[in-house]
C-alpha angles and dihedrals in degrees: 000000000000121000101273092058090053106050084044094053084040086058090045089065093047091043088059096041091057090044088064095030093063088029090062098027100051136086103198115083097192104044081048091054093055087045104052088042087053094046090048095052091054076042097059086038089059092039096050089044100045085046096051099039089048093033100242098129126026112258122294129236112263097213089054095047086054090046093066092047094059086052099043087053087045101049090039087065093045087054094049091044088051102050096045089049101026090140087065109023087070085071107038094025082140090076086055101060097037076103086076090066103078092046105084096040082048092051090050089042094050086058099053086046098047090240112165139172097267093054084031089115097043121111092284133119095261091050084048086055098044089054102055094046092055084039096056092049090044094041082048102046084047107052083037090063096044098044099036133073088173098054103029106104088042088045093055092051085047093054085048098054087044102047089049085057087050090050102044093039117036097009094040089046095053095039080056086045096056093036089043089232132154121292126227092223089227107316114126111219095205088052093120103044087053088049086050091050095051092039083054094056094040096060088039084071109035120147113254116249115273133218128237083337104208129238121295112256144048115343119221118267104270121192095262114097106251130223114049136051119266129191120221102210098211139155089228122004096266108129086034086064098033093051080053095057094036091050089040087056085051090055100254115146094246123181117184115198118196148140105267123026120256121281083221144045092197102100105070093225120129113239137197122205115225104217131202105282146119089233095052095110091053084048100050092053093047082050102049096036087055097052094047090047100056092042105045121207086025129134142221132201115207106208109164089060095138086046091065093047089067101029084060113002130260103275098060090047094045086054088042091056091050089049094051090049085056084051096048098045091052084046104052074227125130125233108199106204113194110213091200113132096014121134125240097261091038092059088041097061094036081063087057096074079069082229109168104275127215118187110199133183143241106264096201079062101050087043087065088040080062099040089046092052083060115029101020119229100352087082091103103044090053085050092053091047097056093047087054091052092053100032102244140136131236103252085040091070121096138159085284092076094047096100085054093051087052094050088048100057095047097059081051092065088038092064099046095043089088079064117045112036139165124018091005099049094044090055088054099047079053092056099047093043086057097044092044090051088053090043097057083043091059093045097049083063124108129205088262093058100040082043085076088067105238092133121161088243088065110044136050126226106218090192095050091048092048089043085058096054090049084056096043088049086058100034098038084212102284094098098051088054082051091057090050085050085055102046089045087053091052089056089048097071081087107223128223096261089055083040095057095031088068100052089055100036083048088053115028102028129228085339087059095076087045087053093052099053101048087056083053093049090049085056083049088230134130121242092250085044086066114120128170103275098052076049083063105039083051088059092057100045098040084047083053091045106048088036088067094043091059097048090061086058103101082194113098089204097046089039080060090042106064090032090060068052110054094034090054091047087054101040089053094039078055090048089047101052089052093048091057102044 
């Protein structure tokens, strides 16, 4: 066996491990398909060339052999296309592969002119063909690398996978045609190294894994306007996350990306986790491109916009943001993008995309605009109590929370109706039954509704203040006091989560309380759901967790240091869960 045979058979190899590797790595059927038949056409090149020149096999037909050269360049320059412009090309994927046309009436014609592999690059019309194909992949990738901040770094490992095809095929061939060498009769002998370059790429941007992904097909019509994107201009993503499970109960085909995965199922929305990479940007947008390209009509919420902006950098999301509005808009889909955590020139110039723009409030601080309305300036104080009773903090709280505040509230007034009675207490049932009718009223309203700006916050209500002095002529102001004390004792009967919170807080410091959500985001519950044995199984993991941090200390003291630790948050935790059975 000479030399050539070897590196070729040594690309063969290559050829097929790339083929599985993308095949079991990828998440994009289609792109994989394309792969693996452009892989399999430079394969079958090898293979024919490495039988024949060992006779192994009979000699091949030259037309044929050239047949599958046109495919393998055509197919090369769909690949590249594709990967370059995956986000569209799922959808007119037909314009693509209209480079497959001229193949079959080239490889007949090949036959009536007497082409063959070895005069494949000469000034004919198949080496016309060839050319073009290899020119449109290189002309793409490198405009590709000079216009865009988002795909540079996959466009560079694309022109070197194309430029290595370009020196092993049409340069090789006519350095062999002036030095009379031996042909490769079509094999290309950088065929894997290009193949390496484009599987690179491909997993670069890989779409992230989704979560209960919903049926192909058009999703059913939500409340928020399609076709176009549209930022929510938040503190925290609350209203972002609260439109996707609202859209996803209507029907509509909903994905949520963000950084962390959800604390709750329950939603029904699918949900992609961003994880921590450079090419998370280029990720996010294969990811949301394909999803709304499957499920037509369907909307994402990019949560985890801000993420992406550190993850990499502000010019390749910002680029990604104007690509997915493309993608919404040829869809008739929705892309939700959360301003939360942007800074002030990142928001700027995201508003100069001139996107629709919805500015919505904080509901924990609506929610005091309404309690204020009824019981004056303790609004706050029955908010943090609640928020004491359920173990949550402030910024944590949305319109979601809103039926246990109620509830709250209520068993508030029912402890201190033993109390205050008669005129009095009919005067505060009044008033909570006010405020609780306006609270319900705040929280059946979606992000299109509290888009349009009437906010609590914002407006006065003239019947509920005058509703209040009424109330302050008969209390006097000693039983609303009464009603704050009631609501203080309530959150006095110190729940698990505060409970919790305190050992680890006690032990560990401000990073205590971090810790302890994101155990309680591995057990997907929410801080008020806690019950005594997720306390317990807490106690374990968090045991697991800090015991392999100490055994990376190199220090004996310190080592000592976060064991007495560990041992003192179990043993409490322990104490915890037996006090409460």
């Amino acid at each position: 066996m000479n030399l050539s045979s070897v590196a070729v058979l040594a690309g063969i190899v290559v050829d097929a491990w790339l083929i599985a590797f993308v095949g079991l790595r990828g998440r994009r059927p289609w792109l994989q398909a394309t792969y693996a038949a452009c892989a399999l056409s430079y394969l079958v090149l090898g293979a024919a060339y490495v039988g024949t020149n060992e006779h192994v096999i009979g000699s091949l037909d030259a037309t044929v052999v050239l047949g599958i050269m046109l495919l393998a360049d055509a197919l090369t320059a769909i690949l590249v296309l594709s990967l370059i412009h995956g986000e569209t090309l799922t959808r007119q994927r037909s314009i693509a592969f209209l480079l497959l046309v001229p193949v079959p009436g080239l490889t007949a014609l090949a036959q009536v002119a007497g082409w063959t592999p070895a005069t494949a690059y000469d000034g004919n019309a198949v080496g016309g063909f060839l050319v073009v194909c290899i020119g449109i992949a290189l002309a793409e990738s490198i405009y590709a690398r000079t216009t865009s901040r988002l795909l540079g770094t996959q466009a560079f490992w694309l022109i070197l996978g194309i430029v290595s095809l370009i020196i092993a095929g049409p340069v090789y061939s006519y350095e062999v045609d002036v030095l009379r060498g031996t042909t490769l009769a079509g094999a290309n002998i950088a065929s894997p190294i290009a193949l390496a370059c484009f599987a690179l790429v491909a997993l670069q941007a890989d779409p992230f894994p989704i979560s209960s992904r919903p049926a192909r097909g058009r999703t059913g019509p939500g409340r928020i306007p399609s076709g176009d994107a549209i930022a929510f201009e938040e503190t925290r993503p609350k209203y972002a996350v609260h439109a996707a499970r609202g859209e996803s109960a209507d029907g509509r085909a909903t994905l949520v990306i963000g950084r962390t995965p959800p604390a709750s199922t329950r939603s029904g929305a699918a949900h992609a986790t961003i994880p921590s990479s450079r090419n998370a940007a280029v990720q996010a947008l294969a990811t949301a491109s394909e999803f709304l390209g499957s499920t037509r009509g369907g909307l994402v919420v990019l949560e985890g916009l801000a993420d992406l902006a550190v993850l990499s950098e502000w010019a390749p999301t910002l680029e990604m943001v104007v690509r997915l509005r493309h993608v919404s808009r040829s869809t008739g889909s929705t892309v939700v993008l959360s301003t939360s955590r942007l800074t002030s020139s990142e928001r700027r110039s995201l508003g100069d995309l001139q996107l629709s723009w919805w500015t919505l409030p904080d509901p924990a601080q609506e929610i005091e605009a309404i309690l204020a309305q009824s019981f004056g300036g303790g609004g706050p104080r029955l908010l943090a109590a609640f928020c004491r009773s359920h173990g949550l903090r402030r910024e944590d709280l949305t319109t979601d929370h809103m039926p246990a505040f109620i509830a709250f509230l209520q068993e508030a007034f029912a402890e201190l109706s033993g109390v205050v009675a008669g005129t009095a207490g009919h005067g505060l049932q009044t008033q909570l039954e006010a405020a609780a009718g306006v609270l319900r009223a705040f929280a059946d309203q979606g992000a299109t509704e509290v888009a349009r700006g009437k906010w609590p916050s914002r407006t006065s209500s003239q019947t509920e203040t005058e509703l209040l002095v009424t109330a302050a002529e008969y209390w006097k102001g000693k039983e609303m006091e009464e009603l704050f004390a009631a609501a203080d004792q309530l959150s006095e009967r110190e729940p698990l989560f505060e409970k919790a919170k305190a050992v680890f807080v006690e032990q560990l410091g401000d990073a205590g309380e971090s810790l302890l959500r994101a155990q309680l985001a591995r057990l997907g519950k929410r801080p008020e759901d806690l019950n005594r044995a997720d306390l317990a199984r807490i106690a374990d993991r968090a045991s697991i967790d800090l015991g392999s941090l100490s055994d990376v200390v190199d220090i004996p003291e310190e080592k000592d240091r976060i064991r007495k630790q560990i041992e003192s948050i179990r043993q409490r935790l322990e104490l915890i869960v037996e006090a409460n059975r």
